[in-house]
C-alpha positions as CSV (number, residue, x, y, z in Angstrom):
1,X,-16.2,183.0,135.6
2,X,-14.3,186.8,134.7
3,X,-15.5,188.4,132.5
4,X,-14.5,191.6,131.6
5,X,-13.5,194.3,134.0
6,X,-16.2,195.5,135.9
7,X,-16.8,198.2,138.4
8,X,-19.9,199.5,140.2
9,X,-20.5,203.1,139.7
10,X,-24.3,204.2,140.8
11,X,-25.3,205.6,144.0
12,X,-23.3,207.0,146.3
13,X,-19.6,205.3,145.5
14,X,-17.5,203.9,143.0
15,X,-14.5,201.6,143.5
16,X,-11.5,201.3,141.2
17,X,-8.8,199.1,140.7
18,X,-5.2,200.4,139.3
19,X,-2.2,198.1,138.6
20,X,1.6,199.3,138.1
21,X,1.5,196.8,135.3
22,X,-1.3,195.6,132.9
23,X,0.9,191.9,132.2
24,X,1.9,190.6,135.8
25,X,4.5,187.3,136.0
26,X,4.3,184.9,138.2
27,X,6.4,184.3,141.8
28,X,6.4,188.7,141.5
29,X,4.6,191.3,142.8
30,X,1.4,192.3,142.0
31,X,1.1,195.9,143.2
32,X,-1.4,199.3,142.8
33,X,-4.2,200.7,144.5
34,X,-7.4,201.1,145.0
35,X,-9.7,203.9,144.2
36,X,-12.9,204.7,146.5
37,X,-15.0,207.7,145.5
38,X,-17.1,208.7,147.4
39,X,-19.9,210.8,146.7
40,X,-21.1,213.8,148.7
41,X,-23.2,212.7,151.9
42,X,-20.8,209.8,152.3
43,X,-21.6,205.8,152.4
44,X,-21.5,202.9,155.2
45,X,-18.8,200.6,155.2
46,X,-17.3,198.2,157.7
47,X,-14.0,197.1,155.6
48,X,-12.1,197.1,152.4
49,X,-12.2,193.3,151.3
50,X,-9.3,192.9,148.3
51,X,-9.3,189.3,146.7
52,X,-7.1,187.6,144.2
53,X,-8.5,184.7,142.2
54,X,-7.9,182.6,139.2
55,X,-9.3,179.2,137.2
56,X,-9.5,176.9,134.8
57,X,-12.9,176.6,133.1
58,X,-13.8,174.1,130.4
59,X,-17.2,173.9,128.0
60,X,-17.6,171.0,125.1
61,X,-20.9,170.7,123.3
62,X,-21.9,167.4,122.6
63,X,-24.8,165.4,120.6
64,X,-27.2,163.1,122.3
65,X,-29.8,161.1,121.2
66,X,-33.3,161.2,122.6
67,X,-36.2,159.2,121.8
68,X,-37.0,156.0,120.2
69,X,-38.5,155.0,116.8
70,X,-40.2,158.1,114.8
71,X,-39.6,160.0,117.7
72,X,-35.5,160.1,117.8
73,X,-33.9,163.5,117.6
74,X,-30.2,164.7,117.9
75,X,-30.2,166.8,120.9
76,X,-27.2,169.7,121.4
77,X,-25.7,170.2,125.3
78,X,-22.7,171.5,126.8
79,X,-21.1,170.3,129.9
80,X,-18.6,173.2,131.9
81,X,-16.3,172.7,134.4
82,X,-14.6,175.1,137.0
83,X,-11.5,174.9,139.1
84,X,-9.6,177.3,141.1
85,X,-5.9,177.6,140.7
86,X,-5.1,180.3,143.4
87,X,-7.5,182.2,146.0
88,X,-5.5,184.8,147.6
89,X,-7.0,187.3,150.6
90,X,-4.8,190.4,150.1
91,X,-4.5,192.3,153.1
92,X,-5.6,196.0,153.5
93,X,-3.5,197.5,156.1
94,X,-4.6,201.0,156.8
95,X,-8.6,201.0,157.0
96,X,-8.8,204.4,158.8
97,X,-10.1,206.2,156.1
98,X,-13.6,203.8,157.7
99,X,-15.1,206.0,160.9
100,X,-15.1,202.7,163.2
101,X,-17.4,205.0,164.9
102,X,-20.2,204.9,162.8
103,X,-19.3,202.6,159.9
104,X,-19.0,205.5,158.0
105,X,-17.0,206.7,154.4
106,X,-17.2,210.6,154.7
107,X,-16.8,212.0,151.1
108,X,-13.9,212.1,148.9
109,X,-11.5,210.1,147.0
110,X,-9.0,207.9,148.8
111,X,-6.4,205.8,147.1
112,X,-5.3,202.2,149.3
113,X,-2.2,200.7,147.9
114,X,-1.8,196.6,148.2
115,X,1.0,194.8,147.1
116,X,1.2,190.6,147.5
117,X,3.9,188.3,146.3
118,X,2.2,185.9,143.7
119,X,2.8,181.6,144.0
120,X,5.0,180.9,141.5
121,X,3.4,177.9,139.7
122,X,0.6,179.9,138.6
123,X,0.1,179.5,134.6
124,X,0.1,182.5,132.2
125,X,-3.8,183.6,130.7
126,X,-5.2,181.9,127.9
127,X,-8.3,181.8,125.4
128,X,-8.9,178.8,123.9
129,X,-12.0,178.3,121.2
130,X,-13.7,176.4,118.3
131,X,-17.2,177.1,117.8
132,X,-19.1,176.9,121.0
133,X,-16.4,175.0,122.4
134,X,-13.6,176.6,124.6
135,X,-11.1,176.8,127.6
136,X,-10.3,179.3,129.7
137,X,-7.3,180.6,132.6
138,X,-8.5,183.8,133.6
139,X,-7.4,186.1,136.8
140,X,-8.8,188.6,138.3
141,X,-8.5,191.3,141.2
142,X,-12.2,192.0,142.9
143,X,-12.1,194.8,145.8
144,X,-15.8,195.2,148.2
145,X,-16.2,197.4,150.2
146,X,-17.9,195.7,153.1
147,X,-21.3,196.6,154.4
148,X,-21.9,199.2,151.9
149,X,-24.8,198.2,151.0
150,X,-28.2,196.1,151.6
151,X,-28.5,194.1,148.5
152,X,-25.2,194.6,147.2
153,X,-22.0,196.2,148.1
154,X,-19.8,198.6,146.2
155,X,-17.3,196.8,144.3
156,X,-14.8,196.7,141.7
157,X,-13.3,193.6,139.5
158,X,-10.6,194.1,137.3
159,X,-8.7,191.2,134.9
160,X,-5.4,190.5,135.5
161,X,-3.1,189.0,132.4
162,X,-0.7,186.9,133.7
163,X,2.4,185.1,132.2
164,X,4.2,182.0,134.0
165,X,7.1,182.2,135.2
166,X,10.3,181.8,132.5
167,X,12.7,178.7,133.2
168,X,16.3,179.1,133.0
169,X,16.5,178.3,128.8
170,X,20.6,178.3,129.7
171,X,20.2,174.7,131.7
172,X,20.9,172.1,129.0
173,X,17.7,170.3,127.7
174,X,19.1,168.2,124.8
175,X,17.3,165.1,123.8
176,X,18.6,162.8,122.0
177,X,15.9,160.0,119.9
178,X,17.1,156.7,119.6
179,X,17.1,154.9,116.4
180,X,13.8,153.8,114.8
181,X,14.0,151.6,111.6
182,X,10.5,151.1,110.5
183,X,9.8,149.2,107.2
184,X,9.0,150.9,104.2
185,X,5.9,149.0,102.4
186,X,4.2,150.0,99.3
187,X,0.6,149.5,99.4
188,X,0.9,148.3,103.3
189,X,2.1,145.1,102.2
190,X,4.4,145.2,99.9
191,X,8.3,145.1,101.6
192,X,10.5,147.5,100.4
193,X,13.3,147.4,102.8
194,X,13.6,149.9,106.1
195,X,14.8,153.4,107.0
196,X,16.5,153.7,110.2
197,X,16.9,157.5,111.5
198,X,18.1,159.1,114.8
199,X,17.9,162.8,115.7
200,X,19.2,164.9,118.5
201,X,17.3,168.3,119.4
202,X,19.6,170.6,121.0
203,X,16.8,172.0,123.0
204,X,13.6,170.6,124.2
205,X,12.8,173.6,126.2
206,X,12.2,176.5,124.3
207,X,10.3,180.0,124.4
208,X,8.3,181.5,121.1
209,X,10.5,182.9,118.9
210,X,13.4,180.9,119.5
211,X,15.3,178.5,117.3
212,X,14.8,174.4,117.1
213,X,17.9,172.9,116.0
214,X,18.0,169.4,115.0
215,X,20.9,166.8,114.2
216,X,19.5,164.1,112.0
217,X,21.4,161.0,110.7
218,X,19.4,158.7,108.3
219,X,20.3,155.0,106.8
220,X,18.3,153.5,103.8
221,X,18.0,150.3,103.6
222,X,15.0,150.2,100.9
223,X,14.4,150.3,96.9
224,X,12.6,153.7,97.9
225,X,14.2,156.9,97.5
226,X,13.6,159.3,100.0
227,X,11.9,162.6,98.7
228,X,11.7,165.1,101.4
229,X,12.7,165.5,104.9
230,X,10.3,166.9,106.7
231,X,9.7,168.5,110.8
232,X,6.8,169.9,111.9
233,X,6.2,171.4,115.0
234,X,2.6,170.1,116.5
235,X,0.6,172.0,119.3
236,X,-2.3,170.0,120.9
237,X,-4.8,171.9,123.3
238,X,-7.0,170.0,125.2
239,X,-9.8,170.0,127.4
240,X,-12.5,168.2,129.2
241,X,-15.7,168.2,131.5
242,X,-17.9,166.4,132.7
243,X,-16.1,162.8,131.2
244,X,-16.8,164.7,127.3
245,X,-13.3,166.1,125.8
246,X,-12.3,168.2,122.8
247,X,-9.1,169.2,121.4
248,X,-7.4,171.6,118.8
249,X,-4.6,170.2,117.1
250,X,-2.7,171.9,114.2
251,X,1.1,172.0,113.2
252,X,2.1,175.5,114.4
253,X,5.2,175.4,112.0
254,X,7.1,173.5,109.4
255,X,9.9,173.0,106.9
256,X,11.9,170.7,104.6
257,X,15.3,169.9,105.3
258,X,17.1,169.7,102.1
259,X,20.5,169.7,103.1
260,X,19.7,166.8,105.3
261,X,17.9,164.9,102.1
262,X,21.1,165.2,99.7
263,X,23.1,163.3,102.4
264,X,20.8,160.5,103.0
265,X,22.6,157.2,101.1
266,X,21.8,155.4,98.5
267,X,19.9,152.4,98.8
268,X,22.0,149.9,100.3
269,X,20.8,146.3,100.8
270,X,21.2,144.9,104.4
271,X,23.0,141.2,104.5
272,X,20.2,138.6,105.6
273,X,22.1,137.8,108.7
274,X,23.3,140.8,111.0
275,X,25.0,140.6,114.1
276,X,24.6,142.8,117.0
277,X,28.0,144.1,117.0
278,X,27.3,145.0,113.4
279,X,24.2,147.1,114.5
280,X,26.1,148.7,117.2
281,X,28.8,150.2,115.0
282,X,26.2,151.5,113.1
283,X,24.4,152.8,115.5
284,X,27.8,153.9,116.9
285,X,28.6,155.8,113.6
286,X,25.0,157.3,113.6
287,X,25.5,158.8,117.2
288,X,29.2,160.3,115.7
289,X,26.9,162.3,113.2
290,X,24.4,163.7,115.5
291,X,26.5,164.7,118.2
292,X,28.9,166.0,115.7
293,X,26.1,167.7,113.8
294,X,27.3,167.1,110.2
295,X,23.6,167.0,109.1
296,X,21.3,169.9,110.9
297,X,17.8,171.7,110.1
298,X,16.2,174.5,111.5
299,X,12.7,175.6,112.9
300,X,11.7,179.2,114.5
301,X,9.2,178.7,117.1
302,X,6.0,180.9,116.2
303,X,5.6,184.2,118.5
304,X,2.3,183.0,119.2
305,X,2.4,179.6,120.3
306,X,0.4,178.9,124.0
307,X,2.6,177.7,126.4
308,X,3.1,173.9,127.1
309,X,0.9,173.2,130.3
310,X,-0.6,170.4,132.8
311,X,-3.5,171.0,134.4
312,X,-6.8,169.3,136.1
313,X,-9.3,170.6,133.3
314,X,-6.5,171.8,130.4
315,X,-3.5,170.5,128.6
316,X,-1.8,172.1,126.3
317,X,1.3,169.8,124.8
318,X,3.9,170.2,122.0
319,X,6.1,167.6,119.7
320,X,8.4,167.7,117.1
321,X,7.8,165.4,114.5
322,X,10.6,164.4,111.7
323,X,9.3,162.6,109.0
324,X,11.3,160.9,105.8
325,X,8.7,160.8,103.2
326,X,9.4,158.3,100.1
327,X,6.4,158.7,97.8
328,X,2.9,158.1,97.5
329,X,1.5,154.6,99.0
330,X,4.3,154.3,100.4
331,X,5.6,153.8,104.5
332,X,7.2,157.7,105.7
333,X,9.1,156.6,108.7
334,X,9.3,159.0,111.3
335,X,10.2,160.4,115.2
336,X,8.5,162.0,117.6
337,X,10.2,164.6,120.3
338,X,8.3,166.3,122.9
339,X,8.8,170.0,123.3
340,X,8.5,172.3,126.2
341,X,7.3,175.3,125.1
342,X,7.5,178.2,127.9
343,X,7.5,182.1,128.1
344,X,10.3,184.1,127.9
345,X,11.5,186.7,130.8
346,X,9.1,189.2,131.6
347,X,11.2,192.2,130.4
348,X,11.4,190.4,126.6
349,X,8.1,190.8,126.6
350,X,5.6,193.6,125.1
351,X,2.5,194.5,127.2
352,X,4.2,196.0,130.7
353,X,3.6,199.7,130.4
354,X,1.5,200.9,133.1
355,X,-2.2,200.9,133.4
356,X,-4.2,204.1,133.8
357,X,-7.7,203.8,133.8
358,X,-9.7,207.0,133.9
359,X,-9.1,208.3,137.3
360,X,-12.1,210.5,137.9
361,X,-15.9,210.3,137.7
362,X,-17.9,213.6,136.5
363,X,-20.4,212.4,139.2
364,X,-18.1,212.4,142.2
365,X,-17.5,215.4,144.0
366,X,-14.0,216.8,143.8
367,X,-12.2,216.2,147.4
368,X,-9.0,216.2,148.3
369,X,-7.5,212.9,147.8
370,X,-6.6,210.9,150.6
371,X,-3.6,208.4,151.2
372,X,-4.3,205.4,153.1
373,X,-1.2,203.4,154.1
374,X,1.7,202.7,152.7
375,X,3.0,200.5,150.1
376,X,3.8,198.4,152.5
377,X,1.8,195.2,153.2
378,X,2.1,192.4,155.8
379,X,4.5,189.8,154.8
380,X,2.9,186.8,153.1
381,X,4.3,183.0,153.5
382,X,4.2,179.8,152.4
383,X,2.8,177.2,154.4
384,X,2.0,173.5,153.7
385,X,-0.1,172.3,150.8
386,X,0.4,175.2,148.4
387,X,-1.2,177.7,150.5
388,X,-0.3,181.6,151.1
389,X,-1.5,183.3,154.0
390,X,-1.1,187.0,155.6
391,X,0.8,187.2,158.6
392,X,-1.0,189.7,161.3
393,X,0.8,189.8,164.9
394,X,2.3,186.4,164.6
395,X,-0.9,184.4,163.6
396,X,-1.9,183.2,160.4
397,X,-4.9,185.1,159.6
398,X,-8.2,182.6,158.2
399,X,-7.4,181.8,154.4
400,X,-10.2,182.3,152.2
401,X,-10.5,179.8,150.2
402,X,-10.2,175.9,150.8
403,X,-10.1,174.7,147.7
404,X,-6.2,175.2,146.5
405,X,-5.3,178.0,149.0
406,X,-7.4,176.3,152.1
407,X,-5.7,175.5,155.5
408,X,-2.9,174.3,156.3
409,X,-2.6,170.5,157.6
410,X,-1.8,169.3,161.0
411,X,-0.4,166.0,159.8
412,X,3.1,165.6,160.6
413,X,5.0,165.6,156.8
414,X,5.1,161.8,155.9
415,X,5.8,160.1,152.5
416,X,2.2,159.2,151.7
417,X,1.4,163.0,152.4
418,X,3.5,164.2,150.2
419,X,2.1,161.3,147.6
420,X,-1.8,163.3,148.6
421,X,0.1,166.7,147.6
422,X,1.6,165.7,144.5
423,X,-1.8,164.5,143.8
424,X,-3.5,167.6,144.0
425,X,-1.0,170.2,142.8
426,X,-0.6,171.6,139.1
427,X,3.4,171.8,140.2
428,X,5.5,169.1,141.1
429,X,8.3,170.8,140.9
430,X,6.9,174.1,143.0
431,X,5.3,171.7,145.7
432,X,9.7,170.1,146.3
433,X,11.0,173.3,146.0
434,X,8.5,174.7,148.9
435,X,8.8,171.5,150.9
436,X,12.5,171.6,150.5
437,X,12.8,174.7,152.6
438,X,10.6,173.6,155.7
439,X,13.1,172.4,158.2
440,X,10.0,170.3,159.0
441,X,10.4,167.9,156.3
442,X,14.2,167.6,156.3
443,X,13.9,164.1,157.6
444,X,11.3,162.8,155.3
445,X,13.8,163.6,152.3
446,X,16.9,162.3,154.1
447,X,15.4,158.7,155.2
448,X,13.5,158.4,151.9
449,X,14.0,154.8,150.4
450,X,14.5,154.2,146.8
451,X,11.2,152.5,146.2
452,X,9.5,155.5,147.6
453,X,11.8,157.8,145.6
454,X,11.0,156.0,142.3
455,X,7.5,156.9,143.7
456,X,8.1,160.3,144.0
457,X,9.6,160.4,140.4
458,X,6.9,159.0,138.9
459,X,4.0,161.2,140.1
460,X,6.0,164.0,138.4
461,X,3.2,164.7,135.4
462,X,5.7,166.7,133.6
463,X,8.5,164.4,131.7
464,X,10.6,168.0,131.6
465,X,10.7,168.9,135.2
466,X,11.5,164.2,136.7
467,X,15.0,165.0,136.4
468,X,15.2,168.3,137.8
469,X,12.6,166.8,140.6
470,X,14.5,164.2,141.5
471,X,18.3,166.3,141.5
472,X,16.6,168.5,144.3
473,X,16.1,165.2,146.4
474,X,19.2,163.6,145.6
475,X,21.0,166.5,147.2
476,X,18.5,165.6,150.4
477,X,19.0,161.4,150.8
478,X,21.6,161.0,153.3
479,X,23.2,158.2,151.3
480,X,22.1,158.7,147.8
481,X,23.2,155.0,146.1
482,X,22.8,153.7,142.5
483,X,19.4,151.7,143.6
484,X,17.4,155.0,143.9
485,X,19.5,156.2,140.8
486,X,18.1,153.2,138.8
487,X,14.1,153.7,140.4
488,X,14.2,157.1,138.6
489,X,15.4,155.4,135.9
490,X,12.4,153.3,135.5
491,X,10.1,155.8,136.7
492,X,11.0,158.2,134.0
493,X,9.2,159.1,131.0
494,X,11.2,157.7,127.9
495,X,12.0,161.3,126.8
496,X,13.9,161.8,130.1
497,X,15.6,158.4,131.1
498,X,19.3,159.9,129.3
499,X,18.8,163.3,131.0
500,X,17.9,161.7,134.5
501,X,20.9,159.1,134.1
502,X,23.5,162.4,133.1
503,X,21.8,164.3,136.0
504,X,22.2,161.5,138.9
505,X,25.2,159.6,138.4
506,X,27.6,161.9,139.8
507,X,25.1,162.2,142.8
508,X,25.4,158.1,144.1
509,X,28.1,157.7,146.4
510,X,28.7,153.9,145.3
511,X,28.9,154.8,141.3
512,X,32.2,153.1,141.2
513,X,31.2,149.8,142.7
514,X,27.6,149.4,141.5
515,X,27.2,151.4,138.5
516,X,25.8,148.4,136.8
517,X,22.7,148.9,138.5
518,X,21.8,151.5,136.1
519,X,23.5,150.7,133.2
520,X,21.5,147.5,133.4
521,X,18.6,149.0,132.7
522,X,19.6,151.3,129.5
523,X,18.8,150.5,126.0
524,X,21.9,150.5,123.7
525,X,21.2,153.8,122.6
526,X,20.8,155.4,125.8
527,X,24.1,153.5,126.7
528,X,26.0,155.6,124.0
529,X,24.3,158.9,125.1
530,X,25.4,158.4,128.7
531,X,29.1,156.7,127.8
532,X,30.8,160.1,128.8
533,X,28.6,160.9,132.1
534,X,30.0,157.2,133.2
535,X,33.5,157.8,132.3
536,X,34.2,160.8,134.0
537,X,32.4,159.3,137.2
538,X,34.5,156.2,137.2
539,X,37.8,158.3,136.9
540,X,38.0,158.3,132.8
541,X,38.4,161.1,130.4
C-alpha cells in the first residue's frame, strides 16, 4: 500500500502536502494545507479531491511442495493481505481558485487549508519484519486535483505517523494472580514436592518507559531450593494471510529479583492430609503479603516496545512472566500476567515539531500566492457503524469508502446489530462509547437482558477494556441486578473477572439481597481479592 511520500511534479503543476505536525494522535486534528503550483499557461481542473486512508497489510512466505517422485522441489510463495482501518473524504471548502468557467487553474501558487477530526480508535504506525516476512499500519494523506489530466491527474501523497490515542494510566489496573502450586520434578518424574506462588502487578496497563511493580509471595514445599526469581516481560507480534501465519516473539526485558529470593522459606514438608480451611489461611496469609507488598521487584518498560493491539490481520500482545527457577532438570514453576502496553500523551512524546517540506519548485513560476479558504472546515460527525461523514447544508455528503467508513444503516439499532458491529470493529470500547451518545439507542441499552449483556461482554476482544465496556452499560440498564453482574462474570476473561466484580458491584441495585449470585461464581482467590468491594456494599467497613 504507502509507500513513501510521493508527489507529481512534471508538466504543468505540482501538488504539495504540509502538516502542522509530522506525529498526529488519534481522536485530534489533523490540519495543514495544500500546495498547488501552477506553472505558467495554467492547467484544467474540475476539483481539489483530499483523501485520508490507512491499513493493515500482512505478507508470510511459505514452502510448498511440488511434484512427485524425482521430480519434487521446495517451492517459495508469499501470500498478502490488505484491510482498511479508516477512509476519510476531507472536505475542500473554498474551490474558487478553479475558473468553474472553463475548468481552468490560471498560474500561480495557492495554498488550501483542511483540517478533519480523526476517529479515535485508530492504531499508532508500525513496521514489523523478519526476512521477507512483515506487517504493516501505515497512513497516508493523497490530494488530486481532479480532471487535470488525460491519463493521470496531478497529485500528491504524503505519510502520516500516527500514534493511538493514550488511556488514562491514573484509572487503577491492578491484577492480582491467584495461587499456582505446580510440582517440582526432577527428570519429569521424579517428585520433589511443590512451589505455590501468588503475585500482584500494580499496573497491567502501562506506557514504554514506565515502571512494572510486582508483589510476589512464594511457599516451598519441595527438597529443591529455589535459585533465582526471575520476570520477563514477553512481546508477541503476529500476523496472518491467506490461512499462513508468522510471529515474532522475544522477551523485551528482564531481571532477577533477589530480594524476593532471600525471603522465600525453607523447605517445609506439607502434612499428607490438608484441609481446606488450612489452605485458605494460607492462602489468606499469602494475600496479606502481596497486598501489603513486603516482597516487591521491579521492571522498566523498554522505550521502544510496539504497542499492545487487536486487529483483523495483526496482533501485537504482551505478558509478564514470573518464574522460580530451582536448577537444572528440574520443574521452574511459574505465572503468567497479561500486560497492556499503550502510548503515552502526545505532548510526552518526541517527533511533534512541524513539518516543512521545501516550499518552492525552481520550475514554477513565481506568483503571488493565493489563500483559499479558511481554516475552517465543515463539521464532521459520527454516524452509525464507525463511519465519519462531512456535513454540507444539512445532508450527509456520499462517504467514500464502504469498506470501514461506508454508509450508514437504515436498520433500526437492535441487540443483534450491535452483536454485527462488534463483529466488524477493531474497538469495542469506541463502538459503546459512540452508540452511547445516539439518543437512538437509549432503549436498546436500558431494556437489555442479562443474557444478552453477558453477550455483549464477551464479544469484547480485549480482556483490558470487558470491564470498562460493561461499567458504561451498567450506567444504561434501567434496573441493573446481580444476574447481569454475574453474566459478566462468566463472560470475562480470567485476567478481568476481580476487576469486573470490583467495578460492578456497587452498580446492582439488589447487592444486599442477592449478592450470592456473584460470589457463587468466584474462586477462593478471587473471593479474597473482592472481600472489601463486598463489605463496603453491604454496609461494612
Amino acid at each position: 500500500f504507502f509507500s513513501n511520500s510521493f508527489r507529481l511534479t512534471m508538466g504543468k503543476a505540482s501538488i504539495d502536502i504540509v502538516l502542522d505536525n509530522s506525529l498526529v494522535q488519534a481522536g485530534s486534528w489533523i490540519k495543514g494545507y495544500v500546495l498547488v503550483n501552477v506553472f505558467e499557461g495554467g492547467v484544467n481542473a474540475v476539483a481539489l479531491e483530499l483523501t485520508f486512508r490507512g491499513h493493515e497489510y500482512s505478507e508470510v512466505e511459505y514452502s510448498e511442495t511440488e511434484g512427485s517422485g524425482d521430480d519434487r522441489r521446495s517451492v517459495q510463495r508469499t501470500e498478502n493481505s490488505q484491510r482498511s482501518i479508516v477512509d476519510l473524504r476531507i472536505p475542500v471548502n473554498d474551490m474558487s481558485f478553479i475558473n468553474k468557467a472553463g475548468n481552468r487553474v490560471d498560474a500561480g501558487q495557492y495554498q488550501i487549508p483542511f483540517s478533519v477530526e480523526l476517529p479515535s480508535f485508530l492504531p499508532g504506525s508500525m513496521n514489523q519484519s523478519q526476512s521477507t516476512n512483515c506487517c504493516k499500519i501505515d497512513y497516508a494523506l493523497k490530494a488530486i486535483l481532479k480532471g487535470s489530466g488525460v491519463l493521470w491527474n496531478y497529485h500528491s501523497e504524503r505519510i502520516v505517523e500516527m500514534t493511538a490515542q493514550p488511556v488514562d494510566l491514573t484509572i487503577p489496573t491492578e491484577f492480582n494472580a491467584p495461587p499456582v502450586n505446580e510440582r517440582v520434578n526432577f527428570c519429569c518424574c521424579f517428585n520433589k514436592g511443590s512451589i505455590t506462588m501468588g503475585a500482584k502487578v500494580e499496573k497491567t496497563t502501562l506506557s514504554p518507559g514506565s515502571d512494572l511493580a510486582i508483589s510476589m509471595s512464594v511457599r516451598n514445599y519441595s527438597s529443591s531450593k529455589p535459585k533465582k526469581v526471575h520476570a520477563r516481560l514477553r512481546q508477541e507480534i503476529k500476523w496472518g494471510s491467506g490461512g499462513r501465519t508468522f510471529s515474532i516473539n522475544e522477551t523485551i526485558v528482564s531481571a532477577d529479583f533477589p530480594g524476593i529470593l532471600s525471603s522465600i522459606l525453607d523447605y517445609h514438608e506439607l502434612p499428607r492430609t490438608v484441609h481446606s480451611a488450612q489452605i485458605y489461611n494460607e492462602m489468606q496469609d499469602m494475600f496479606r503479603e502481596i497486598e501489603g507488598g513486603v516482597h516487591q521487584g521491579r521492571l522498566v518498560v523498554p522505550i521502544n516496545a510496539v504497542n499492545s493491539y487487536s486487529g483483523h490481520l495483526i496482533t501485537v500482545k504482551h505478558r509478564l512472566e514470573l518464574e522460580v527457577q530451582t536448577g537444572c532438570c528440574i520443574t521452574d514453576p511459574s505465572i503468567y500476567v497479561p500486560i497492556n502496553l499503550q502510548p503515552a500523551p502526545l505532548s510526552a512524546m518526541s517527533g511533534t515539531a512541524p513539518y516543512s517540506p521545501p516550499f518552492v519548485s525552481a520550475e514554477i513560476v513565481q506568483a503571488p500566492i493565493v489563500i483559499a479558504g479558511t481554516e475552517e472546515t465543515l463539521p464532521v460527525i459520527h454516524v452509525p457503524n464507525s463511519k465519519v461523514y462531512a456535513v454540507d447544508g444539512g445532508s450527509a455528503v456520499e462517504p467514500y469508502s464502504d469498506d470501514v467508513y461506508d454508509v450508514p444503516s437504515a436498520e433500526v439499532p437492535t441487540i443483534p446489530l450491535l452483536y454485527r458491529e462488534m463483529k466488524g470493529t477493531v474497538s469495542h470500547l469506541d463502538l459503546v462509547e459512540r452508540r452511547l451518545k445516539s439518543p437512538d439507542w437509549t432503549s436498546v441499552w436500558q431494556q437489555m437482558n442479562p443474557t444478552e449483556y453477558g453477550k455483549m461482554v464477551g464479544l469484547v476482544q480485549i480482556g483490558f477494556d470487558q470491564p470498562r465496556v460493561a461499567e458504561l452499560i451498567a450506567k444504561e440498564v434501567l434496573n441493573f441486578r446481580c444476574e447481569y453482574a454475574s453474566a459478566a462474570l462468566r463472560a470475562s476473561m480470567d485476567f478481568s473477572r476481580s476487576k469486573m466484580v470490583e467495578t460492578l458491584v456497587p452498580y446492582c441495585t439488589d447487592i444486599k439481597e442477592n449478592h450470592d449470585i456473584i460470589q457463587r461464581d468466584l474462586t477462593d482467590w478471587e473471593a479474597l481479592v473482592t472481600e472489601r468491594t463486598f463489605a463496603h456494599a453491604l454496609g461494612g467497613s
